[in-house]
C-alpha positions in Angstrom: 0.0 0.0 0.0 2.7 2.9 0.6 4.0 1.7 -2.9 0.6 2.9 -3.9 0.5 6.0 -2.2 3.9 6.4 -3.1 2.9 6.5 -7.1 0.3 8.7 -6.7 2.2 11.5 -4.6 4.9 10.8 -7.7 1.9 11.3 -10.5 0.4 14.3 -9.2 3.6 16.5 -8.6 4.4 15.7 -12.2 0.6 16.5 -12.9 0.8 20.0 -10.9 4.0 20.8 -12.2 2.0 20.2 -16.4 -1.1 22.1 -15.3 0.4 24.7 -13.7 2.8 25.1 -16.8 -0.4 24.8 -19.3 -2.5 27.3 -17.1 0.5 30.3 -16.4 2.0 29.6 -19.8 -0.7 28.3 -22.1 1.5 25.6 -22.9 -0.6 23.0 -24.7 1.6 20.0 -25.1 1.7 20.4 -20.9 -2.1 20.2 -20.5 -1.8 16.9 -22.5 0.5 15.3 -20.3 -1.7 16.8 -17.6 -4.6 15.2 -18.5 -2.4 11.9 -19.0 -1.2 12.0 -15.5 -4.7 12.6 -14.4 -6.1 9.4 -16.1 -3.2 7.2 -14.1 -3.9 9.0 -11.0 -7.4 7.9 -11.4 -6.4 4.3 -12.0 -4.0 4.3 -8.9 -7.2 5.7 -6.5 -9.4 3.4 -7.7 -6.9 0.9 -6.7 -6.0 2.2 -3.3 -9.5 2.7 -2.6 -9.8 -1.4 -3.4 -6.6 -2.4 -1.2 -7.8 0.4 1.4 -11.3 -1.5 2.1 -9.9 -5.2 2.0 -7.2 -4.1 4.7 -10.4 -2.4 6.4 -12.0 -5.5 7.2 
C-alpha cells in the first residue's frame, strides 16, 4: 500500500508541475501530459480505494 501511495504522490507532482505550466503559460503539449497523469492517478485511486477497504475489514 505505501507503494501505492507512493505513485500517486509521484503522478500528481508531475501532474501539478503540467497544469500549472499549461494554465500560467498556455503551454498546450503540458495540458496533454496533464490530462495523461490525471487518467493514471485515477487508475492508482481506484486501486487504493480497493486495497484500502480489503485491509479495512
Amino acid at each position: 500500500m505505501k507503494e501505492l501511495v507512493a505513485k500517486v504522490a509521484s503522478l500528481y507532482e508531475a501532474f501539478q508541475k503540467d497544469a500549472n505550466a499549461q494554465v500560467e503559460n498556455g503551454n498546450k503539449a503540458a495540458g496533454a501530459r496533464a490530462r495523461k497523469a490525471s487518467l493514471e492517478m485515477e487508475k492508482l485511486l481506484k486501486e487504493f480505494r480497493k486495497v484500502s477497504i480489503e485491509s479495512a475489514k
